[in-house]
Every structure is written in C-alpha cells, then in structure tokens.
C-alpha positions as CSV (number, residue, x, y, z in Angstrom):
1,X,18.5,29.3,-6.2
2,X,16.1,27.1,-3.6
3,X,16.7,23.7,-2.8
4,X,14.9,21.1,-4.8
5,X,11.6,20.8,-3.0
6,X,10.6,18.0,-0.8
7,X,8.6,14.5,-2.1
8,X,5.2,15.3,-1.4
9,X,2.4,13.4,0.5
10,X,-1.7,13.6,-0.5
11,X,-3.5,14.4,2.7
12,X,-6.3,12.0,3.5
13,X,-7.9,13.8,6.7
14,X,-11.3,15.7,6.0
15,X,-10.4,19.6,6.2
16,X,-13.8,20.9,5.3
17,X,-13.7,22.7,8.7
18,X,-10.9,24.9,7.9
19,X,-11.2,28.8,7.0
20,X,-10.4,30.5,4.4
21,X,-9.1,34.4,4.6
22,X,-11.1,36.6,2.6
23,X,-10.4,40.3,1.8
24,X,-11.5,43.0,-0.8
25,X,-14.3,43.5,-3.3
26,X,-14.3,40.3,-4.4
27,X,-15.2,36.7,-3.7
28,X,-14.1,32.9,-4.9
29,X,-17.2,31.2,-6.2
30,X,-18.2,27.9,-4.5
31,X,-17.8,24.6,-6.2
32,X,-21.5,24.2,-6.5
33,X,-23.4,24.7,-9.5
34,X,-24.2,29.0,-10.1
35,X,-27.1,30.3,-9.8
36,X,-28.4,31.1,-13.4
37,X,-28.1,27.6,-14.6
38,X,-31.8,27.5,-15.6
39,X,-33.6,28.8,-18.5
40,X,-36.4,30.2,-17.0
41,X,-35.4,32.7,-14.6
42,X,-36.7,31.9,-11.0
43,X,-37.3,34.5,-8.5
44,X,-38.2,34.1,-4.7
45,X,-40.0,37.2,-2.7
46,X,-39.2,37.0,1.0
47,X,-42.1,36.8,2.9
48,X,-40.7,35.3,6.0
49,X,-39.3,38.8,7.9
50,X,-42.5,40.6,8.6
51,X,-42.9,42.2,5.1
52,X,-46.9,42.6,5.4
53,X,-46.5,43.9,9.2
54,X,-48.3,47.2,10.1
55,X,-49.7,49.0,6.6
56,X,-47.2,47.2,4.7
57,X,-48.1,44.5,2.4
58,X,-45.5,43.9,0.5
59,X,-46.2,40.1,-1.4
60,X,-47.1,39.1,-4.9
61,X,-49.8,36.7,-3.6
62,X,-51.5,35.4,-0.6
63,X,-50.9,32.4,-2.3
64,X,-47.7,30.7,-0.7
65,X,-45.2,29.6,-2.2
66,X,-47.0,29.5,-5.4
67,X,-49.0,32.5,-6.5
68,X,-50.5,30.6,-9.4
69,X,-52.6,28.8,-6.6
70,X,-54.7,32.2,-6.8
71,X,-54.9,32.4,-10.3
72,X,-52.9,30.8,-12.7
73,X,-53.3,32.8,-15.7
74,X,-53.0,36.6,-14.2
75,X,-54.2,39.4,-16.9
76,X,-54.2,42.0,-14.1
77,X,-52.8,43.3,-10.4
78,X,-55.8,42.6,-8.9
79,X,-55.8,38.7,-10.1
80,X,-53.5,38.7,-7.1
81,X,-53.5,40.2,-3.9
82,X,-51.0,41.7,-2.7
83,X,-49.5,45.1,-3.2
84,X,-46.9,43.1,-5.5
85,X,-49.0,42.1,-7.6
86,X,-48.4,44.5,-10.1
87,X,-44.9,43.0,-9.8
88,X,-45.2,39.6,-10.0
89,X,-48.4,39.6,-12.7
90,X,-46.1,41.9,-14.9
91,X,-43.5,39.2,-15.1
92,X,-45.6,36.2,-15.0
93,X,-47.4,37.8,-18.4
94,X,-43.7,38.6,-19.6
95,X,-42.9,34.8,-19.1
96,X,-39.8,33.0,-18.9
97,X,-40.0,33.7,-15.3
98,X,-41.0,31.4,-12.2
99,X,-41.9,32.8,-9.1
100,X,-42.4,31.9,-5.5
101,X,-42.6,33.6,-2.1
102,X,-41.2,32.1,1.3
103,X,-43.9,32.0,3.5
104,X,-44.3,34.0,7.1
105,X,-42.7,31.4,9.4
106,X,-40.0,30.5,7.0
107,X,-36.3,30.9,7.4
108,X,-34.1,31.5,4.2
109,X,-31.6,28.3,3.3
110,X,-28.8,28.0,0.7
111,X,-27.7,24.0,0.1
112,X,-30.8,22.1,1.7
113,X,-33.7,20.6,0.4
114,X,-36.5,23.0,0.7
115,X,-38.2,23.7,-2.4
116,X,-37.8,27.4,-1.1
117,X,-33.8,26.7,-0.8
118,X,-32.3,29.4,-2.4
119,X,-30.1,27.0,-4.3
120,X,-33.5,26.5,-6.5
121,X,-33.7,30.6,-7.4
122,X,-31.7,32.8,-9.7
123,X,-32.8,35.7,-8.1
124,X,-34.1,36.6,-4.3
125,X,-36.1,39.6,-3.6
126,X,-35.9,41.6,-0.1
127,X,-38.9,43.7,0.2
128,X,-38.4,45.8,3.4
129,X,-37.8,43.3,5.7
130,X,-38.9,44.0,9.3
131,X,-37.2,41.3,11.3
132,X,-33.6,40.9,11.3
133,X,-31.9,37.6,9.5
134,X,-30.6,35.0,11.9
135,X,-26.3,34.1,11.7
136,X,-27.3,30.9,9.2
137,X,-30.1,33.4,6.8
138,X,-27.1,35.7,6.5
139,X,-24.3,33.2,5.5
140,X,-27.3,31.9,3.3
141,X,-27.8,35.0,1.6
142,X,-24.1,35.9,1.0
143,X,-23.2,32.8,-0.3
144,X,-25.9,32.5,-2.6
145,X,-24.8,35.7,-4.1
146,X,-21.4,34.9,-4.0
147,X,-22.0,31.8,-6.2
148,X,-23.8,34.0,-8.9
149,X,-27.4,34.7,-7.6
150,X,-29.3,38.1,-7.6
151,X,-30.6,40.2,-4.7
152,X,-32.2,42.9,-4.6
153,X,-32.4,45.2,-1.5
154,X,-35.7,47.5,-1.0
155,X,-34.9,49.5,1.9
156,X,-37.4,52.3,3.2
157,X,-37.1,55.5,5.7
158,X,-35.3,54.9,8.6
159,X,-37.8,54.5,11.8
160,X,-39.8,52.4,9.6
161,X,-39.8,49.5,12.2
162,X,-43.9,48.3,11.6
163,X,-43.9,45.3,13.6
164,X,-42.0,47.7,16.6
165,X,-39.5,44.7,17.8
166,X,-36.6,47.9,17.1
167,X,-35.5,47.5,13.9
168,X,-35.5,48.7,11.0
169,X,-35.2,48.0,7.2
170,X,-31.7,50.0,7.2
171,X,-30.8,48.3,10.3
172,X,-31.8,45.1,8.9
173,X,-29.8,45.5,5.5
174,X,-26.4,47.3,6.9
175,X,-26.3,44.5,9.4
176,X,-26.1,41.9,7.2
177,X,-23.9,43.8,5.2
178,X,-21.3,44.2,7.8
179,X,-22.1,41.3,10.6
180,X,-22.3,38.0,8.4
181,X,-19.6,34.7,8.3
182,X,-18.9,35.1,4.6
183,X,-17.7,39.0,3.9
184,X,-18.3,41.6,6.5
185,X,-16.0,44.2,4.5
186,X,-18.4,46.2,3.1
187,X,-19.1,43.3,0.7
188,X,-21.2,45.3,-1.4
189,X,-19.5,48.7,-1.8
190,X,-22.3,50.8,0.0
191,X,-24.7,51.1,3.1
192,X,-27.6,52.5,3.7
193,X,-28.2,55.8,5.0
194,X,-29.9,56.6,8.1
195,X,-32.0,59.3,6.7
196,X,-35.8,59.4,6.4
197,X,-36.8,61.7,3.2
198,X,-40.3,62.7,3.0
199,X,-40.5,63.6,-0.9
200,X,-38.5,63.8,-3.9
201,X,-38.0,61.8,-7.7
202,X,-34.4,61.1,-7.8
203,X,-32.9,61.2,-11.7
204,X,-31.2,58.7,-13.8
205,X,-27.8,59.1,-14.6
206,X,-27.4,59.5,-18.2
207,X,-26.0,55.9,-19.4
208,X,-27.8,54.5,-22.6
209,X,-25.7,51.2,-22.2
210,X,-27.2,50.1,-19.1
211,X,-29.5,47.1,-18.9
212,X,-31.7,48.3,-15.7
213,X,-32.2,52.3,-16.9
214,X,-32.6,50.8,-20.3
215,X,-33.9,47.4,-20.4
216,X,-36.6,45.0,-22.2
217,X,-39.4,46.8,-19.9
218,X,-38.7,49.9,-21.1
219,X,-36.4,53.3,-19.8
220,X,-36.2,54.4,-16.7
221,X,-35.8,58.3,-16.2
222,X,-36.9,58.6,-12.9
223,X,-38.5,57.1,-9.3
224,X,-40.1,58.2,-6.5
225,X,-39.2,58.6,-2.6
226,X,-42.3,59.2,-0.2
227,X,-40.4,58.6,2.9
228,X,-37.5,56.8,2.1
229,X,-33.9,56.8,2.1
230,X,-30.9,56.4,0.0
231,X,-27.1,54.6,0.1
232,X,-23.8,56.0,0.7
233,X,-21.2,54.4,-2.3
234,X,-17.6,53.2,-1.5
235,X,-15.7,52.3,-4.7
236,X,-12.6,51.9,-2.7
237,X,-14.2,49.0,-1.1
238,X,-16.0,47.5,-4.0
239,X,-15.2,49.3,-7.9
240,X,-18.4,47.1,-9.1
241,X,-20.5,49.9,-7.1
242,X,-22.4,51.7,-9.1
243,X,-25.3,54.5,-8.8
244,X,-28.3,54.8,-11.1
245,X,-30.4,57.3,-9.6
246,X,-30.1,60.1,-7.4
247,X,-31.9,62.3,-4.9
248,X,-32.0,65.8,-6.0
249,X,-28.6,67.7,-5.7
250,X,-26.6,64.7,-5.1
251,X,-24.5,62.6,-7.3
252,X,-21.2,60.6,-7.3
253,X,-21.0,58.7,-3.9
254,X,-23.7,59.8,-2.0
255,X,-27.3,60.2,-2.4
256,X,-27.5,57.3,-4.2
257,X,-31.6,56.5,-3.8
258,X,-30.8,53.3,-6.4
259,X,-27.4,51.2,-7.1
260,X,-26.4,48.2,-8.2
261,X,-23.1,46.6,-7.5
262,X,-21.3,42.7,-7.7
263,X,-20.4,40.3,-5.3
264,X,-18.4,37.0,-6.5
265,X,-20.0,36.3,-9.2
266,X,-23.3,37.5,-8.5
267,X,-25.0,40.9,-8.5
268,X,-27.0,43.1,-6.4
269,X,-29.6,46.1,-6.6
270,X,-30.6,48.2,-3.7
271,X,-33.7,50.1,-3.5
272,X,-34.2,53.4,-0.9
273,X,-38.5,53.2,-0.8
274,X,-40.9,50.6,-0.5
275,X,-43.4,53.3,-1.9
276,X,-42.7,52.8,-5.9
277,X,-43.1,48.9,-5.7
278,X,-46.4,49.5,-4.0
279,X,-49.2,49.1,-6.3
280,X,-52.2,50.5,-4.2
281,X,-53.9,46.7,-3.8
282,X,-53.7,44.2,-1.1
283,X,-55.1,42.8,1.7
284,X,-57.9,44.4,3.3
285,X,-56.8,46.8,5.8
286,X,-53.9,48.2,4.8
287,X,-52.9,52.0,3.8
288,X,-51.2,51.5,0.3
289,X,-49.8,54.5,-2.1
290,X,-49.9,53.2,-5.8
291,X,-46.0,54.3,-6.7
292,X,-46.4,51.6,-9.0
293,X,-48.3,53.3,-11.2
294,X,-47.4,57.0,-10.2
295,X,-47.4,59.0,-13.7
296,X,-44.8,61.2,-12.1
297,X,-42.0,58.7,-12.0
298,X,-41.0,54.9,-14.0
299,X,-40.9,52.8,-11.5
300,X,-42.4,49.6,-13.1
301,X,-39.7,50.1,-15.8
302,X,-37.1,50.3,-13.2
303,X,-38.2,47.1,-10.8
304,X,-39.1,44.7,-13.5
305,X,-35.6,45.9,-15.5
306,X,-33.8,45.3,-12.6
307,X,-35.2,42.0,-11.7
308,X,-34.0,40.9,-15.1
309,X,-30.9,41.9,-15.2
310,X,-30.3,40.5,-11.5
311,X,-31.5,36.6,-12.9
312,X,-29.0,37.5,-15.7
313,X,-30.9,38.5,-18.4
314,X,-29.5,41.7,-20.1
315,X,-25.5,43.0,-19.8
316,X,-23.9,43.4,-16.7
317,X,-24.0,47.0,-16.3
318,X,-22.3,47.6,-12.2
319,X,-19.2,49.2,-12.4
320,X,-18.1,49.1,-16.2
321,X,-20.1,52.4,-16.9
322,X,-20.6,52.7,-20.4
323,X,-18.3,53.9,-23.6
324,X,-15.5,52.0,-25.7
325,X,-16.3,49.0,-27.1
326,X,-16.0,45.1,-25.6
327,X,-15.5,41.8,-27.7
328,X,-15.8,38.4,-26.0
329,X,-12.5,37.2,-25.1
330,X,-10.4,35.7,-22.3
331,X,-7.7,38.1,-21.8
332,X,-4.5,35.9,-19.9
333,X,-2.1,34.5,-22.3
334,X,-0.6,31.2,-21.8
335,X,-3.6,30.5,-19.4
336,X,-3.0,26.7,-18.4
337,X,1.0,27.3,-18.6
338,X,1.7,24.6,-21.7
339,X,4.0,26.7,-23.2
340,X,6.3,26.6,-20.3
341,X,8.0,30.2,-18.5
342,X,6.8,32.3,-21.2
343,X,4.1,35.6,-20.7
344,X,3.8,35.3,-17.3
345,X,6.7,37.1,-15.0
346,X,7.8,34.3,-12.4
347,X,10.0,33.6,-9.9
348,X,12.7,30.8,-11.0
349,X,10.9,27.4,-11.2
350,X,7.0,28.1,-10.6
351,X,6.2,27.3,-13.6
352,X,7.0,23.8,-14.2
353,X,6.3,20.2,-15.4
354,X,8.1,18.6,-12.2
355,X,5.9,15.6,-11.3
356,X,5.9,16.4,-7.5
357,X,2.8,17.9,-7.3
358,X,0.8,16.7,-10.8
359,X,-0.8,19.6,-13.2
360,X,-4.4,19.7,-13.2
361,X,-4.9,19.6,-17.2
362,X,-1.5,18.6,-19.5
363,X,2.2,19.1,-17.9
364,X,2.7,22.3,-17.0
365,X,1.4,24.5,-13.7
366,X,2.2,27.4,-11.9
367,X,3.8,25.8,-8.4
368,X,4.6,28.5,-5.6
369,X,6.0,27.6,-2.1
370,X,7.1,23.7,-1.1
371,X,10.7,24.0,0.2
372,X,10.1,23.6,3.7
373,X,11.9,26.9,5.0
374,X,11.7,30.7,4.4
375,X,10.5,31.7,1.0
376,X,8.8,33.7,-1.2
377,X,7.8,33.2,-5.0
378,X,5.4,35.2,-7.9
379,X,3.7,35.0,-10.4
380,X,2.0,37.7,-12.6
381,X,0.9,38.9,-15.6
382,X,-0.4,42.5,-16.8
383,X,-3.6,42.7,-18.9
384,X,-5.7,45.5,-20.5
385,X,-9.5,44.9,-19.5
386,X,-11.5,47.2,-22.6
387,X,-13.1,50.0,-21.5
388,X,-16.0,48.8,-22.9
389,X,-16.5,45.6,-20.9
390,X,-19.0,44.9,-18.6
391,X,-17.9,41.3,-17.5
392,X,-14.1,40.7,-16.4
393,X,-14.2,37.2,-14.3
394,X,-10.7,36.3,-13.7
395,X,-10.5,32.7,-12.5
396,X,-8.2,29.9,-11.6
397,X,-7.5,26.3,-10.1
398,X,-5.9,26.6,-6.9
399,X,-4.4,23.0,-5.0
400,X,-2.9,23.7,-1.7
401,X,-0.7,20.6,-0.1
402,X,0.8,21.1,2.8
403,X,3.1,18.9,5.6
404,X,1.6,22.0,8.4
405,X,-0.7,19.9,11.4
406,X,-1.6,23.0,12.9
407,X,-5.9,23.4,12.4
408,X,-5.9,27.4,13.4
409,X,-2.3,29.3,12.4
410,X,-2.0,30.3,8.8
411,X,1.7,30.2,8.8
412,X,2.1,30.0,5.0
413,X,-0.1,32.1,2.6
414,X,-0.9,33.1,-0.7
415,X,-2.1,36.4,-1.8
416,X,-4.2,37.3,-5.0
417,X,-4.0,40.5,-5.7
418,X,-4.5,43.5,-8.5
419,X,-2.7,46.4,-8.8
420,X,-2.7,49.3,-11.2
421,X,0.3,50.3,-14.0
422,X,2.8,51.7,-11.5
423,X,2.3,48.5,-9.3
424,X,0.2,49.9,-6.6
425,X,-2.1,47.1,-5.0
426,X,-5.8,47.7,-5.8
427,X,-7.5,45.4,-4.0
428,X,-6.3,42.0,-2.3
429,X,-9.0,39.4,-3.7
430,X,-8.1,36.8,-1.4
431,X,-5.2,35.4,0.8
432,X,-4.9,31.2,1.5
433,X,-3.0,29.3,3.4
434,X,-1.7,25.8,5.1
435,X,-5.3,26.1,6.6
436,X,-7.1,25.2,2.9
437,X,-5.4,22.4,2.3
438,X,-6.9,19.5,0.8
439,X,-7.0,16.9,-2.1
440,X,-7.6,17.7,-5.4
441,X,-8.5,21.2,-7.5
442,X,-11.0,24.3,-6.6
443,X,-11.9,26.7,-8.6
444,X,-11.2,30.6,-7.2
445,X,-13.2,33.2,-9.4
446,X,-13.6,37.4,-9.1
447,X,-15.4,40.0,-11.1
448,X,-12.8,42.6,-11.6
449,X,-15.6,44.3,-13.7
450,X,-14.9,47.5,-11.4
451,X,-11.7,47.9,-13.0
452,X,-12.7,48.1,-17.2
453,X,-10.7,51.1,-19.1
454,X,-7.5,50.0,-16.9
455,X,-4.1,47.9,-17.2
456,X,-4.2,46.0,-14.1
457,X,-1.6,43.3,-13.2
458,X,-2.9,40.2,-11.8
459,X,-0.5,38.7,-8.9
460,X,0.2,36.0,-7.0
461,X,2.1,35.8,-3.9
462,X,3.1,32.8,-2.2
463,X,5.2,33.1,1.4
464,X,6.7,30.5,3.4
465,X,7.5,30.1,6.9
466,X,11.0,28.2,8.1
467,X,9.6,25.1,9.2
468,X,7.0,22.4,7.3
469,X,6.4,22.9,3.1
470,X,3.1,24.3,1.9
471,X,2.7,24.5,-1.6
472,X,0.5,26.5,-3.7
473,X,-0.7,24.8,-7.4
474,X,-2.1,27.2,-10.0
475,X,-3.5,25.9,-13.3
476,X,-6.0,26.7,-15.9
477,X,-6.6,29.9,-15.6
478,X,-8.3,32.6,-17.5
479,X,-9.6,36.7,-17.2
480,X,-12.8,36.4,-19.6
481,X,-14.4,39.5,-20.5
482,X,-17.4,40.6,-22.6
C-alpha cells in the first residue's frame, strides 16, 4: 500500500510551450471550438499552391475568395470559370453550402484572423497542389483536422510537377503526411503511390451503408484515372483507413485509387486523378478533359458525396464498414466516477474523493501517480463498440500537476492505450507527462471508429519516477458511439 500522497501546490507559470507525446492512429482534440459548428457547411478550395499552373486549372472561380463576385446565382458550369465550376455551381445550387478559394499568393492559417483562416471552414479542399506547404501550412492543416475539419486530398500521376520547381502532387501530399509538427506517424493510415497510370475506372466496393458511395448526390459505382495514381492502406497504423474504390485487379490494401480515413476528430478523403474533377471549362488556354461529366464513370456523385460527408453531413462511413446495427449511446459505465471504485478495474486508491487534487464535476475522479517516488497505477475498463457503429469517440478530462522543474525530460508519464480481449495493445493513443502540466482541465478525445465489431479495453497507465510527484487527474469521461 503507497504512502499518503503529498499536499499539492497549483502551478502558476505559463507552460503553453511544453510538448506533448503523441503516438498512434489517433489524436486529442484541441480546446478550441470543432470545426462543424456551423449550419451551413463552408468549404475553402486551395488556390494558393500553383493549382492552375501549366494546363491545370483547377478553381471554382476566378473570382477570389468569393465566387459569387462572378455570378451570384450560378444555373450552370460555365456561370463560372474555372474547371471547378462544375464543382462548386453544383453545391452552391444544392445550398446550405458556402464557398471560398484562397487566393494565389496566399498561405493557409489555422487560429488567425484571416477571413480565409481555416478556423472559419468546415471543410478544405486540396486540388493537386504544385508547390509544397511551408512547416506553419502543415501544422495548419493537421491541426485543423485534428480538431474536426475535412480534407480532402486530390492527388494526380506522379511526374505531374506543372510549374517544374521538382515536386509533385504525391510528393507534396506524402510530405506533409510524414514531415509535419503535429503527427508524422502515418497520421492518416495511407500514402500515396508513386505510380503514374495512364487509364483505367477503378470499382466501388460493394457497401450500401456508406455515405460517400451512396450519398444525397446520388451512387457512386465507378471513377476514372487518365494518368493518375492511387494509395497504399496501412490499418495497422490507422483502423479508420478505409478504401472505396479500386484500380482494376486490386483490392484490400493496395490499389486504393479513392479512401477515406479519420484523424482526431476529423476526417479525410484522398483522391488519385485530377482528371474526374475536371469539367472541360476554364480559363482560356488551357488543355482540359471533361471527367466531370464522363458518361463512363460517376464522378460528380463521388466528389460532391464526399465533400458532404467531409463538412459532416451524412454518417461517418471510414473504418466501421458496414453490417450490425448501432444505437446512440455512450458506452463507459460509471463515466465521471460518482459511484466510487465500482466498473472500472483500478489500482488501490485512483479512484477517490480525496480533496488533494479537487474533481472536475461532483467528488469523485480517477487520480493516478502523486507519491513522489517509484510507482505505477491503472485504470481500465472493457467495452463492446457495435459492429454497426460508425462513430466511437472516447473522451476524457485529463489535469496533470506536477512538483517536476525540468522544461524538456518527461520523467513521469501516462499512457492511453487500447487493446483487444486477450490484452494485447492495439494502438497507444497518446502518452503525457510532467511536461503537460498546467492549471485547470483539457479535454483528450479519439475516434476509435476503426475498432467497431470488437471488445476493446480502454487503459490508462500512469508511471512515476523516484524523485518529485506528478499526478495524473481523470474525470468525466465517456466512449459515445452512433
């Protein structure tokens, strides 16, 4: 049995400069307000990163930011110029949708005060960029998505580098998958292939429950590829992975030409071909191919399906697949810890009403770690996610105090993990430590949407070192699926 664990003392120095240790498929959410808090759903297409270099054009409008500067009432593509136009006039007559493009000379920004910050957009659109992202547009990006925004990836053939300054779409997108501040661990669960197709119409999978093959635009059977490229799928990495279409021959995790995955609590669709968003109009000059409206594929279907779905209109459909059935509920039983050490397996005294570190809602809170010298304690609970369920969101309060000075050395942690019925660990969501210390409550959220159909056991870990107390406060928490 420990030692009673020392008084404690609030810390009143700023530590919004330290880290924080992030593994797995899975992100925390920020403490800023999600993504898909408006009504209307609000879409930016980038514009800032060479996307009309060469014989590409790909914009909704020449009007920038605003497309209904060109024409405010669109009835058809060529009420806009651009060979997006189809794109954007299709949503815009749709309505419930706002749209905007960042203008060539722009540079994408989460948290300012641009009217083009992505903070202002629900979902961001990334047609074949040509120019790679600067350190801050990366971060940018990945945290927008993170805290519940959209983005969707079109990738073409590799070579494709139009304005010749050496990269590449695929370039472009693997690099910010796996060289950005926020998650370079294959964040998404796939990469892009280095392949350049000439021709083929990759096939749906056969899945009547999901929102982007079957959606409010219509169903999706297949696309088109006239020199493109598709993605290579790592479920290991990230279970929210998920493929929708295929080249010819190919299936499971490779050869996917269309996928859709989660990240935090936002989602993502990638793209292999430029070629079915082009509409055959745009700015004089240009060589354009209408895959928009190619009768030999459904590609309108499959952009405009997916650009709903990625605001958040329409089920989450990555990585749940589709059969059983899924009622609204949140899974974790005595959630904020009011009924004392019952339904959760513990180690002796974490969950507790001692007022040394205060609960963040009534008594009672989960309280790992705080003795000051070598220790470990857990906390867990095992939960069925339905097979049906297409949204699992496990979240928490998290409070870390600690009496450690150091700025850099994570000497004690906390692990959140998930592991499978015989206790093997599935994915480690993310590990703090003495470094995330600071007054009052965050909130810490996942999607562990990957892992529908399974019993998984949700676990905490907190270690100690020998020297100064860190202590780990859990309260309020909650595994809502639907």
């Amino acid at each position: 049995m420990p030692g009673p664990r020392r008084s404690r003392r609030r810390l009143t120095t700023a530590l919004a400069g330290f880290g924080l240790l992030l593994t797995g498929a899975a992100l925390q959410i920020g403490t800023g307000a999600p993504a898909h808090a408006a009504t209307t759903h609000r879409i930016l297409f980038d514009n800032a990163h060479a996307e009309t270099a060469g014989n590409a054009d790909w914009i909704i409008s020449t009007s920038q930011p605003d497309p209904l500067g060109q024409d405010s009432t669109p009835s058809a593509e060529t009420d806009w110029t651009g060979a997006l136009s189809s794109w954007g006039v299709a949503l815009q007559k749709a309505g419930g949708y706002s749209q905007k493009t960042l203008p060539s000379g722009s540079s994408l920004s989460y948290g300012g005060s641009s009217a083009t910050d992505l903070s202002n957009f629900d979902t961001l659109v990334l047609p074949e960029p040509n120019t790679m992202f600067t350190s801050a547009e990366k971060t940018a990006i990945m945290n927008f998505v993170k805290n519940g925004g959209g983005l969707f990836m079109i990738s073409d053939h590799t070579g494709a580098d139009r304005n010749n300054d050496g990269y590449d779409a695929v370039e472009i997108f693997n690099d910010l998958m796996s060289n950005n501040s926020v998650d370079s661990t294959d964040p998404f669960g796939f990469s892009v292939d280095t392949l350049s197709i000439g021709s083929d119409h990759p096939a749906a999978i056969s899945d009547s429950t999901d929102p982007v093959l079957h959606g409010a635009f219509g169903t999706v059977t297949k696309s088109l590829i006239a020199s493109g490229t598709t993605a290579t799928l790592k479920p290991a990495d990230n279970p929210a992975v998920k493929g929708l279409l295929y080249r010819t021959g190919y299936s499971g995790n490779t050869g996917a030409f269309f996928a859709t995955s989660a990240f935090g609590t936002g989602r993502v669709a990638f793209w292999g071909d430029s070629s079915p968003i082009d509409d055959g109009t745009g700015q004089s000059g240009n060589t354009l191919y209408d895959g928009w409206n190619d009768s030999t594929a459904t590609n309108a279907p499959l952009a405009l399906n997916a650009t709903a779905w990625l605001a958040g209109s329409g089920t989450t459909g990555g990585g749940g697949g589709g059969g059983g059935t899924c009622t609204a509920a949140q899974l974790l039983g005595n959630s904020g810890f009011e009924s004392g050490a019952t339904t959760w397996t513990a180690s002796s005294g974490v969950i507790t009403n001692d007022t040394g570190e205060a609960a963040r809602t009534g008594s009672y809170k989960a309280w790992l770690n705080g003795y000051g010298s070598a220790h470990t304690d857990t906390l867990a609970q095992t939960v069925t996610v339905p097979a049906g369920c297409t949204r699992a969101d496990l979240g928490f309060y998290l409070h870390v105090d600690t009496d450690e000075t150091t700025t850099s050395t994570a000497y004690d942690t906390l692990k959140v993990q998930v592991l499978d019925s015989g206790g093997t660990v599935l994915s480690t969501l993310a590990t703090y430590s003495n470094l995330n210390a600071a007054s009052g409550w965050t909130r810490r959220a996942f999607s562990l949407a990957g892992y529908a159909g399974q019993t998984l056991t949700v676990k905490f870990t907190g270690t100690e070192g020998s020297t100064l107390p860190t202590s780990f406060v859990i309260d309020d928490t909650a595994l809502d699926v639907g």
